[in-house]
KEKE-3310 file (N, C-alpha, C; in steps of 0.2 Angstrom, whole numbers, plus 5000, padded with zeros to 4 digits):
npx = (4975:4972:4971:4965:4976:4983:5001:5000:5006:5018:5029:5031:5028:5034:5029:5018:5016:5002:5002:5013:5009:4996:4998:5007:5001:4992:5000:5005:4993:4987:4973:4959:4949:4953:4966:4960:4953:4963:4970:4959:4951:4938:4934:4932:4942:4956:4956:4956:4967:4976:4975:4978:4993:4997:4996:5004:5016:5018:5018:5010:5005:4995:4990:4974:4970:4962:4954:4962:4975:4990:5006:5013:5029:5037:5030:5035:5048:5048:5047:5055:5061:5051:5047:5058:5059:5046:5049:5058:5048:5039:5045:5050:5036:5036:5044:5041:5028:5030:5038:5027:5018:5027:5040:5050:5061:5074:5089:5102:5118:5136:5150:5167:5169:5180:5175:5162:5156:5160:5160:5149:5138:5134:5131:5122:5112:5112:5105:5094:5083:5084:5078:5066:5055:5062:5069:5083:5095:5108:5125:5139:5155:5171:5182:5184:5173:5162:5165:5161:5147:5142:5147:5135:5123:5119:5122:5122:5130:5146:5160:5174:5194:5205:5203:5209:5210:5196:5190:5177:5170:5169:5176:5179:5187:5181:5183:5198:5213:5224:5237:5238:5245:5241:5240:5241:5232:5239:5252:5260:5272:5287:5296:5296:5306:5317:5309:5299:5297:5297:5306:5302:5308:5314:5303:5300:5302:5290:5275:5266:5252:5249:5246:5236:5230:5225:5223:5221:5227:5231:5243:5249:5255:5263:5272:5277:5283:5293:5300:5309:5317:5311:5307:5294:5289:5278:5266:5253:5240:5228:5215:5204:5203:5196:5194:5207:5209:5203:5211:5220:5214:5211:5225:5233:5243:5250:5246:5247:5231:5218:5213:5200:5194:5201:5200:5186:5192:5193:5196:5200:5206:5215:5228:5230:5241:5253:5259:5275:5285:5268:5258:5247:5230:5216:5196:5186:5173:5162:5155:5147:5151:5141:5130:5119:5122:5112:5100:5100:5109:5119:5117:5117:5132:5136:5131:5140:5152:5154:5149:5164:5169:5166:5170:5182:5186:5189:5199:5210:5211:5212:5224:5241:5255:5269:5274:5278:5291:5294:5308:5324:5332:5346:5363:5375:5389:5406:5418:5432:5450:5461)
npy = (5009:4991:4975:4968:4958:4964:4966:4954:4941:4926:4923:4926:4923:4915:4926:4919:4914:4918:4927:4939:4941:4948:4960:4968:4969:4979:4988:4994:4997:5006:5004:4992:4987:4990:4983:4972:4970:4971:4957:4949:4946:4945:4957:4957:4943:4949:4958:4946:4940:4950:4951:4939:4940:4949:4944:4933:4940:4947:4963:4978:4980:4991:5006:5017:5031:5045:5036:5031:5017:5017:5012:5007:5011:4998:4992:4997:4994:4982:4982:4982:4970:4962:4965:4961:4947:4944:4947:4937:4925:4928:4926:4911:4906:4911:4904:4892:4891:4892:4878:4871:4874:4875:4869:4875:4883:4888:4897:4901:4910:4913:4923:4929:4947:4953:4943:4945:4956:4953:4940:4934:4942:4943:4927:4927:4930:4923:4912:4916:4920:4906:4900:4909:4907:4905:4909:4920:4921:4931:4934:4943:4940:4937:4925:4917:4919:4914:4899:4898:4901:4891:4881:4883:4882:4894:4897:4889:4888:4895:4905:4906:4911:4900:4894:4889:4873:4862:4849:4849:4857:4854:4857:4862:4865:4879:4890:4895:4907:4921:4933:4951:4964:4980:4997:5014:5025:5038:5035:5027:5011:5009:5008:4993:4987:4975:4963:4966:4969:4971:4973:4968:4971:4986:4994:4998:5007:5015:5020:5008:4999:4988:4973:4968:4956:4941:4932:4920:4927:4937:4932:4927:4935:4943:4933:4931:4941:4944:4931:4935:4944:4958:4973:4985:5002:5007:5013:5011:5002:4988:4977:4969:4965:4975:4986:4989:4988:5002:5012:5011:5016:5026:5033:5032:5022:5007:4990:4972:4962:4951:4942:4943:4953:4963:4965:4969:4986:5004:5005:5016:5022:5013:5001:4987:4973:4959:4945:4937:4925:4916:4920:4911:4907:4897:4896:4892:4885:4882:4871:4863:4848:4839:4839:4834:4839:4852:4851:4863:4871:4864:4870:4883:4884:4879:4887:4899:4896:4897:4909:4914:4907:4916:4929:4928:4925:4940:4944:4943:4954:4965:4967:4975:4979:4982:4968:4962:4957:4944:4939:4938:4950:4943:4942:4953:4949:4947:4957:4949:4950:4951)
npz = (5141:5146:5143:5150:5157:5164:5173:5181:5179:5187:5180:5165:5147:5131:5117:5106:5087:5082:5089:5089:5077:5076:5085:5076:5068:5075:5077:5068:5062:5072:5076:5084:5074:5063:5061:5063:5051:5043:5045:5039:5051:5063:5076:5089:5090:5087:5100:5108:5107:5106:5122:5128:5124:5131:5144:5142:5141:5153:5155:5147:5132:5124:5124:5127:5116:5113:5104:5099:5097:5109:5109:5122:5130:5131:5122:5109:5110:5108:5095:5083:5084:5082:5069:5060:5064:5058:5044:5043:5045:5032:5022:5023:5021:5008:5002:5004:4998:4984:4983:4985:4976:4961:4965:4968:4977:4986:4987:4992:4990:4992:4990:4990:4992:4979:4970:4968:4960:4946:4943:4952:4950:4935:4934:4944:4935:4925:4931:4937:4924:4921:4932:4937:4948:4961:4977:4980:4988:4987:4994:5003:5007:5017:5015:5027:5032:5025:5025:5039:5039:5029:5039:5048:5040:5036:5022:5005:4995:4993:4984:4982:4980:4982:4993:5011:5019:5024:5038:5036:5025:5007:4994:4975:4961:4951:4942:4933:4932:4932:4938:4934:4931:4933:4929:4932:4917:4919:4921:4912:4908:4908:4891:4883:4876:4865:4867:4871:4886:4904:4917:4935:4943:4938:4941:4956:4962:4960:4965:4974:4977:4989:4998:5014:5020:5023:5013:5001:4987:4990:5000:4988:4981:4990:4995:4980:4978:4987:4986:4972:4980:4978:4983:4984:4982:4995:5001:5001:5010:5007:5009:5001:4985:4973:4980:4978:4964:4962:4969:4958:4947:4951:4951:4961:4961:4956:4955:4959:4952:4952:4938:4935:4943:4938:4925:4924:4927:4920:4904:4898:4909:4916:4913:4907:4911:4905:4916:4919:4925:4924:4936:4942:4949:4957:4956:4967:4974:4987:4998:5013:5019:5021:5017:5006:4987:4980:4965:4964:4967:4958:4947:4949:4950:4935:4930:4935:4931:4916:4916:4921:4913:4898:4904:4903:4890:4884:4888:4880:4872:4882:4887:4886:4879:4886:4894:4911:4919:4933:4931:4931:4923:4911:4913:4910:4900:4903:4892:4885:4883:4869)
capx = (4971:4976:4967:4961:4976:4989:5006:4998:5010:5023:5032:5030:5030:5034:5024:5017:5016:4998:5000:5016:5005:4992:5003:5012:4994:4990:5006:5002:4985:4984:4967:4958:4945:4960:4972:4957:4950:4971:4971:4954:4948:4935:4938:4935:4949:4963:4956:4957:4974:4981:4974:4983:5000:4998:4997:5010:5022:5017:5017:5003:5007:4993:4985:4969:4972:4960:4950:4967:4981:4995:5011:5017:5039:5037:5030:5040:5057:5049:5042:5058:5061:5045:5047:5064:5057:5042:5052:5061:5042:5036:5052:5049:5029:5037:5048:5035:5023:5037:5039:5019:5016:5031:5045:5057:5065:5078:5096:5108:5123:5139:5155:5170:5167:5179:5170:5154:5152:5163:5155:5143:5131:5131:5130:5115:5107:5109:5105:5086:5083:5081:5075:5061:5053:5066:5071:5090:5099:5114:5130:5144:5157:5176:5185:5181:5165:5156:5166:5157:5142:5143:5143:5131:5117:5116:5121:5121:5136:5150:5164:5181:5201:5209:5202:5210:5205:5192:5188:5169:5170:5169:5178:5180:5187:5176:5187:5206:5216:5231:5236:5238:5250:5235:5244:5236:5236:5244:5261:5264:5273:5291:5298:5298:5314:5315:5306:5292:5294:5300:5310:5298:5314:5313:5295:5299:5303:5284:5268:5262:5246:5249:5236:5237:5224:5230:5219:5227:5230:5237:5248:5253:5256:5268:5276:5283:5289:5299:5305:5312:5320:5308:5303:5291:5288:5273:5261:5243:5238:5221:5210:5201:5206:5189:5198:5214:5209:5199:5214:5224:5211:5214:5231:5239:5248:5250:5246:5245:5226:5217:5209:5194:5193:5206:5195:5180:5193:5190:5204:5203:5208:5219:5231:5232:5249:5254:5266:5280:5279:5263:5255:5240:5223:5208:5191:5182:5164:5162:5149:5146:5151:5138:5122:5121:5121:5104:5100:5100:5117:5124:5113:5122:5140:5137:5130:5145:5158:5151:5151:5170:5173:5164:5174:5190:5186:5189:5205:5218:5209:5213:5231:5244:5261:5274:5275:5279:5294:5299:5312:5329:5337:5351:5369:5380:5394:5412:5423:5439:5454:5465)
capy = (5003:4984:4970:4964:4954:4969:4962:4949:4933:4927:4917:4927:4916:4919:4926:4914:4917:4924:4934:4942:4941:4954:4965:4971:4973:4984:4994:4998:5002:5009:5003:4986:4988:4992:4978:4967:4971:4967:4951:4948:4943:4950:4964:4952:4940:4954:4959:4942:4938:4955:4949:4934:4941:4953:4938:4930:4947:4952:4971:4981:4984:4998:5012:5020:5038:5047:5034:5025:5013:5021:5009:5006:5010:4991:4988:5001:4991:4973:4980:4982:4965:4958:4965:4956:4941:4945:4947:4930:4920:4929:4923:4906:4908:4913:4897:4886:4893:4892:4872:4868:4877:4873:4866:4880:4882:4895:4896:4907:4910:4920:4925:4934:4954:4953:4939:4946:4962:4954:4935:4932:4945:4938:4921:4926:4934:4918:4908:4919:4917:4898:4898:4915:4906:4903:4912:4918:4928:4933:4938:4945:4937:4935:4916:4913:4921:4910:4893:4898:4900:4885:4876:4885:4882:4902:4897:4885:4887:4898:4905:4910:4911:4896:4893:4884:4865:4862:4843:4849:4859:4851:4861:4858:4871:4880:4893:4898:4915:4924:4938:4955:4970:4986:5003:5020:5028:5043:5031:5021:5008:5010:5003:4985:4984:4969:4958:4969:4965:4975:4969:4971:4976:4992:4994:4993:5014:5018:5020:5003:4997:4983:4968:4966:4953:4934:4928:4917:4930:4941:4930:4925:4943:4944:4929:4932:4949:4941:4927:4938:4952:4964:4977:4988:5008:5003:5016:5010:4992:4986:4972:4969:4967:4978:4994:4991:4993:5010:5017:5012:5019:5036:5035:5031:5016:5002:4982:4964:4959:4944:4945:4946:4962:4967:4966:4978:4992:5007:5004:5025:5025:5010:4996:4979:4971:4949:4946:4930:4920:4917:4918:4905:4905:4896:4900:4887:4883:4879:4870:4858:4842:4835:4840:4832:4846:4851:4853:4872:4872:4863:4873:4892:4881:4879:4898:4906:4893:4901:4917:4915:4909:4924:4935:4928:4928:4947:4946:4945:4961:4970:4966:4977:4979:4979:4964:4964:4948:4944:4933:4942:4950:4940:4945:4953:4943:4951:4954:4945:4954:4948)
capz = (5140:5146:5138:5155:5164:5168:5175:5186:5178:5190:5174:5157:5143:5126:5114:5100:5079:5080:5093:5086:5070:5080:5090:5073:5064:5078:5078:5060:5060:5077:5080:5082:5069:5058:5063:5061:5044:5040:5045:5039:5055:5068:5080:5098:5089:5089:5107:5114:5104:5113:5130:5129:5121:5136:5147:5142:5141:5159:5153:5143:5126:5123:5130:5122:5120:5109:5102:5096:5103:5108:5110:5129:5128:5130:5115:5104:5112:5106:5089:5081:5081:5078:5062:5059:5064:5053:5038:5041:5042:5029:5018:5025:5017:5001:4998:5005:4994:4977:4984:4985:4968:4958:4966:4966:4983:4988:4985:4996:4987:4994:4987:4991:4988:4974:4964:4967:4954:4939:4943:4953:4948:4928:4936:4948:4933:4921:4936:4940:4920:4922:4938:4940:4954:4965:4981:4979:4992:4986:5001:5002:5012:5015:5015:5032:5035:5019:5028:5046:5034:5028:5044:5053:5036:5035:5015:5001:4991:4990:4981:4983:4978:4981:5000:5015:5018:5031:5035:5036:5019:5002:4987:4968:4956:4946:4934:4937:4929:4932:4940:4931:4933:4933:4929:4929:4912:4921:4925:4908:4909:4902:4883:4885:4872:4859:4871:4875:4892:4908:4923:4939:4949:4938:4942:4964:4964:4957:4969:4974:4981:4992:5003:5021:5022:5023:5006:4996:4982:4994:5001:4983:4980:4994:4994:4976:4977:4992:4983:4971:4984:4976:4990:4982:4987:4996:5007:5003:5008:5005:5009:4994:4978:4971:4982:4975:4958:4964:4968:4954:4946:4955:4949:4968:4960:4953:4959:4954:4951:4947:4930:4934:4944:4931:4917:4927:4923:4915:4899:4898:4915:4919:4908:4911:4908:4905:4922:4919:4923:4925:4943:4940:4954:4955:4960:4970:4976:4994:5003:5018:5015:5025:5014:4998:4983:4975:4958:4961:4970:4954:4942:4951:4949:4928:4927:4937:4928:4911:4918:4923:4905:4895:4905:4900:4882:4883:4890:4876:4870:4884:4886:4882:4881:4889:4898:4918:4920:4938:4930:4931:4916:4910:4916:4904:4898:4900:4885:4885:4880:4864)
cpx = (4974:4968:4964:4966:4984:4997:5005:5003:5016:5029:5031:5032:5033:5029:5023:5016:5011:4998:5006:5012:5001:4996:5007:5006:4992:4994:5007:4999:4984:4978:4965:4954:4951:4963:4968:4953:4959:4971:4966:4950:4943:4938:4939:4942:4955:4962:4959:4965:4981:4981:4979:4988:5003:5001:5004:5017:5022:5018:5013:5009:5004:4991:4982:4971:4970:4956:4956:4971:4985:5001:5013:5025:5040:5037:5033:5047:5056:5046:5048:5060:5058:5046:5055:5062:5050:5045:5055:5054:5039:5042:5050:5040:5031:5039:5043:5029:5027:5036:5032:5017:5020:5036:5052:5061:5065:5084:5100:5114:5129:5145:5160:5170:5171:5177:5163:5151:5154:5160:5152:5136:5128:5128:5123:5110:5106:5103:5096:5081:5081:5078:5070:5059:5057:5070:5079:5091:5108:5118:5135:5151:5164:5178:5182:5176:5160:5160:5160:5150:5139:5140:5138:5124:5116:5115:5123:5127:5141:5157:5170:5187:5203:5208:5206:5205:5204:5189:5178:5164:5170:5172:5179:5181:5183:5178:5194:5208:5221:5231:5238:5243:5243:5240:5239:5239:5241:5251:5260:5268:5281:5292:5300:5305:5313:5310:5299:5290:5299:5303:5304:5302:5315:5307:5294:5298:5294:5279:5267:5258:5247:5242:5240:5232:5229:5227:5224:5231:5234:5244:5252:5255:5263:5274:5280:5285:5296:5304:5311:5315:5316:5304:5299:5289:5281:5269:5254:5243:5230:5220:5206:5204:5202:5193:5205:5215:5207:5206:5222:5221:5211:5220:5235:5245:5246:5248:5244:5235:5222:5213:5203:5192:5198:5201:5187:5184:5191:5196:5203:5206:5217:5221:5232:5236:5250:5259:5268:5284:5274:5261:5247:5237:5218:5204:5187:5175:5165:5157:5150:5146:5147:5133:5127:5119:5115:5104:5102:5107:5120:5123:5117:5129:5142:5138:5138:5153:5158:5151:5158:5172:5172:5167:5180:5191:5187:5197:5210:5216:5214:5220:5236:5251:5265:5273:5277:5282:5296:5304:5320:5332:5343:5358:5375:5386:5402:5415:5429:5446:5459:5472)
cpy = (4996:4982:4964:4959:4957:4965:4956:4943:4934:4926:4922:4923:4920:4920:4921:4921:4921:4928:4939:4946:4950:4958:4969:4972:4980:4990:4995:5001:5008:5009:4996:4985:4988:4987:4972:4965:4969:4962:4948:4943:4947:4954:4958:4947:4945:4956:4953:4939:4943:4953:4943:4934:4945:4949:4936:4936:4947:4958:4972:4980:4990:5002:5016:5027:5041:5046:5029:5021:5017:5015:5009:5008:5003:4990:4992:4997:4984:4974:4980:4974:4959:4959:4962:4948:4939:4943:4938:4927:4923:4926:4915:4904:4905:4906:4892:4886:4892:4883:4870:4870:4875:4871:4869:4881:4888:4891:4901:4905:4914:4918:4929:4942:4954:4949:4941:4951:4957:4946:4932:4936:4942:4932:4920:4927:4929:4913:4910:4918:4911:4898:4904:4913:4906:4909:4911:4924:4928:4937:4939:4942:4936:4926:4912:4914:4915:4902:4892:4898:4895:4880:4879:4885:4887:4901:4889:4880:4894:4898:4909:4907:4906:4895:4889:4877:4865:4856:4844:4852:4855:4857:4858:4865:4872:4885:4893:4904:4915:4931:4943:4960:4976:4993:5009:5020:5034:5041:5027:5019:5011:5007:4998:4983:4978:4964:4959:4967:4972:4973:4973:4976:4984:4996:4999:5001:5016:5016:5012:5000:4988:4978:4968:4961:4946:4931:4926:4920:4936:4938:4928:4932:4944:4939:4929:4938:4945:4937:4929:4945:4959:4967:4984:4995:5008:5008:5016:5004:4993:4981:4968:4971:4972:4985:4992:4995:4999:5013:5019:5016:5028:5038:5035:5027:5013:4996:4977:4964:4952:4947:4945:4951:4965:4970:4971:4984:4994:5006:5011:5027:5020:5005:4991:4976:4964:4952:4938:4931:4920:4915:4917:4907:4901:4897:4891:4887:4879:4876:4865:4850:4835:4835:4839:4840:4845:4851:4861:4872:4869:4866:4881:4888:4882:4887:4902:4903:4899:4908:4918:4914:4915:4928:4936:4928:4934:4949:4948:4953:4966:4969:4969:4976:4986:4972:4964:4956:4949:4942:4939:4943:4947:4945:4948:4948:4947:4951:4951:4951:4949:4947)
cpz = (5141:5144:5144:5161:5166:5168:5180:5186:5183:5187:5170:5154:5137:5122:5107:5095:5079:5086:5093:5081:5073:5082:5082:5068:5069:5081:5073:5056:5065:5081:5079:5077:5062:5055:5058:5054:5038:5038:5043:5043:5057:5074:5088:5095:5091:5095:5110:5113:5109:5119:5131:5128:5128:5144:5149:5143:5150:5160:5148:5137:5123:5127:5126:5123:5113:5105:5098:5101:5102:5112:5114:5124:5127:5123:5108:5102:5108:5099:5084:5079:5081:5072:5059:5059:5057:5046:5037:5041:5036:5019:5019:5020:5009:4999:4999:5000:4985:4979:4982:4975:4961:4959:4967:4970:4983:4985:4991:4993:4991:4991:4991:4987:4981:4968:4964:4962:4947:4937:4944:4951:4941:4930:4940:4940:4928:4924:4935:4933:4919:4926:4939:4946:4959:4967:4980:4984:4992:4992:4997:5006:5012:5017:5021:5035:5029:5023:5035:5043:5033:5035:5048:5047:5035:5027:5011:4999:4994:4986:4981:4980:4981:4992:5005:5017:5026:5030:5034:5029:5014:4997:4980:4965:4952:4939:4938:4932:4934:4935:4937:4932:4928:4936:4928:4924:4911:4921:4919:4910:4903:4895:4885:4882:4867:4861:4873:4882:4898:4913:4928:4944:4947:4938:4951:4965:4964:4963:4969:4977:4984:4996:5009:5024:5021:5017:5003:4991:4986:4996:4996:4980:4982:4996:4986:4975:4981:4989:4976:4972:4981:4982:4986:4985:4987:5001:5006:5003:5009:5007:5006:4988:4972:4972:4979:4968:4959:4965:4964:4949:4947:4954:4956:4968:4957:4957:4955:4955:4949:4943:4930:4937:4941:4926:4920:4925:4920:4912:4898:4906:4917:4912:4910:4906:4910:4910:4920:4922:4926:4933:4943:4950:4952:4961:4963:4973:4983:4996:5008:5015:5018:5023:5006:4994:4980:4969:4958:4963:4961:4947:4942:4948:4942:4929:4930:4933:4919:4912:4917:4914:4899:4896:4902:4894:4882:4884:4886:4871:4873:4888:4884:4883:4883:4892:4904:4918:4927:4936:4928:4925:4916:4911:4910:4904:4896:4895:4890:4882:4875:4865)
residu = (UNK:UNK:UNK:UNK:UNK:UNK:UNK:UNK:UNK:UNK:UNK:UNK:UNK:UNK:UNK:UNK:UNK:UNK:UNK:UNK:UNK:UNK:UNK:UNK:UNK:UNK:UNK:UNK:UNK:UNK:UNK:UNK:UNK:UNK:UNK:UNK:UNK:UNK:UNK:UNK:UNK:UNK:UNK:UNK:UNK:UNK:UNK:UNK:UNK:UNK:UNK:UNK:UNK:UNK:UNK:UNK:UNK:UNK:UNK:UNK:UNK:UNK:UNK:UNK:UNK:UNK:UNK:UNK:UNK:UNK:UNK:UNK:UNK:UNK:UNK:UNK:UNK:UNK:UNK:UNK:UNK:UNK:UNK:UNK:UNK:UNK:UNK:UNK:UNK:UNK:UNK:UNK:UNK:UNK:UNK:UNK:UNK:UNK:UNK:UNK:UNK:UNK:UNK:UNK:UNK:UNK:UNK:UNK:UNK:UNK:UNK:UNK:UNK:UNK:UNK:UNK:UNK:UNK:UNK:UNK:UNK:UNK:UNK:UNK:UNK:UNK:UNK:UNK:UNK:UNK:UNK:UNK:UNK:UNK:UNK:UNK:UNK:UNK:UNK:UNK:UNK:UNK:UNK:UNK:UNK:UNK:UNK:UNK:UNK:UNK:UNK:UNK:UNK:UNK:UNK:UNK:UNK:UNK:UNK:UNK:UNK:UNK:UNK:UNK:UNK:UNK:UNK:UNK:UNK:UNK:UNK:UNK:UNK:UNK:UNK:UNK:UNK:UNK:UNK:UNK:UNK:UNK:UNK:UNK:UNK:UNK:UNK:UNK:UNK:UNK:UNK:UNK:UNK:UNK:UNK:UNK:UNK:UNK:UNK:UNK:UNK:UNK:UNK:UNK:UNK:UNK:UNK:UNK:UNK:UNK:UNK:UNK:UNK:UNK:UNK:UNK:UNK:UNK:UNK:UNK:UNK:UNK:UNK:UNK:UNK:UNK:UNK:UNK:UNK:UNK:UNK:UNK:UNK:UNK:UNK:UNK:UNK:UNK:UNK:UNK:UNK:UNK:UNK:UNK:UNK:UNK:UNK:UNK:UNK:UNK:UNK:UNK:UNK:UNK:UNK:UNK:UNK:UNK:UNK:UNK:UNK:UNK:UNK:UNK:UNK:UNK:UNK:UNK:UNK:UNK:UNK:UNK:UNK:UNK:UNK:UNK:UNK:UNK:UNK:UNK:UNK:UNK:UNK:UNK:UNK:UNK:UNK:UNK:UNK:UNK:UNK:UNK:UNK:UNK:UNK:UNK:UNK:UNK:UNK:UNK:UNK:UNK:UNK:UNK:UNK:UNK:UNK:UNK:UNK:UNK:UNK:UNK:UNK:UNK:UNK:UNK:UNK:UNK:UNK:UNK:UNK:UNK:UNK:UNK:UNK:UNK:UNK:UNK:UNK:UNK:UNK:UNK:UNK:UNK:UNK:UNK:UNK:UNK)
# end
């Protein structure tokens, strides 16, 4: 069945909103009666809306076959992302609808995967709490995929470890912490001695989970081993700090963490240990330094600051000893003879 004007166009155009709008009523219902009791319009509207979608396409989209429509291959290939596009107007609706009624907007938030389970998810959850109405889409993103973000308006805000400076970004710290020494409970840690502490250099023999990514806390990983000649026995590198604890967690090894995917461990599975001195990070909030910030942007900033402090209150709990010193045991001191 065509809708009256075949492939005749020698241009095809695009299809417009309602004539997308129709074409995915009638690939849902399968009949115009159907379509059009969806939309709550009349049957000849959905007719004439397809005749001109068809128009414009210059291929059918149906063909009647047993008193229903039956989807051309054409319109199978373009229905896939009508309904993508669908979702984003229908999203657009929703906020528009939240501004006209209450004021409430959207927000897109994104984080790096390790700040996202231990503080962005509290952070969202404070955040939704104040704000019910308010569109929030939460990502996922590493350091330079939430900057590309950023400029291209896909999101709002972000948040990550101690970022590289970009003259188009804006940054401001929003928590800081330390990095961790995460042992399985299978591999304690040895007798710290009077000092409760452990030299790292007797640590370098034992399994270690290493990064191969450039983020700041990786690099700051690998640049202080180096700096003091620790070469650690190293066959699993990771990418995330999230998998690293996973498989110290599985008992494969040891690694440095920062405190707040430290503190997600299970303490029946794994131990977290003070390292000195201390190898201090901060978390930062990114956005475009070209759009002023909204109230909701600086509204998510408090909650995840708050978030971050909450978590670290637990910290001196889950702390144990030994202690893990990079700093060189002191040299014994020769006798003399009399």
């Amino acid at each position: 069945m065509s809708f009256g004007y075949g492939c005749c166009l020698s241009a095809p155009e695009a299809m417009r909103l309602r004539q997308i709008e129709v074409f995915r009523a009638v690939m849902l219902t399968g009949t115009v009666s159907e379509a059009a009791r969806l939309l709550h319009v009349s049957q000849p509207v959905v007719t004439r809306v397809l005749q001109h979608a068809e128009a414009s396409l210059g291929f059918r989209l149906f063909e009647r076959v047993r008193g229903r429509l039956q989807a051309t291959p054409e319109a199978n290939a373009l229905y896939g992302d009508v309904e993508r596009l669908y979702g984003e107007v229908e999203r657009v609706r929703r906020v528009s609808e939240s501004l006209r009624h209450k004021g409430a907007g959207r927000l897109r938030v994104a984080a790096t995967p390790s700040l996202a389970n231990p503080l962005l998810v509290p952070a969202v959850r404070r955040f939704c709490a104040r704000h019910p109405d308010t569109q929030v889409q939460v990502l996922t993103h590493h350091t330079d995929e939430i900057v590309d973000a950023l400029l291209a308006n896909q999101i709002d805000l972000g948040f990550a470890f101690s970022p590289p400076r970009h003259e188009a970004i804006s940054s401001e710290p929003v928590a800081g912490g330390r990095m961790l020494l995460a042992v399985p409970r299978t591999q304690p840690l040895p007798v710290g001695g009077r000092r409760n502490v452990v030299p790292m250099h007797r640590l370098m023999e034992r399994p270690f989970i290493g990064y191969d990514d450039n983020s700041s806390l990786g690099l700051l990983v690998r640049q202080t081993l180096a700096r003091h000649a620790l070469e650690p026995h190293s066959t699993l590198e990771v990418q995330t700090y999230s998998l690293a604890l996973a498989l110290v967690d599985a008992g494969l090894g040891m690694t440095l963490l920062d405190q707040y995917t430290a503190l997600s461990a299970n303490p029946e599975r794994v131990s977290l240990h003070e390292v000195v001195p201390a190898l201090p990070f901060e978390i930062q909030l990114l956005r475009a330094s070209h759009r002023a910030a909204s109230s909701l942007v600086d509204d998510m900033r408090t909650q995840f600051a708050e978030a971050a402090q909450e978590l670290a209150r637990s910290l001196p709990q889950r702390l144990e000893a030994p202690a893990a010193s990079f700093e060189a045991a002191p040299a014994a001191v020769p006798r003399t003879r009399d």
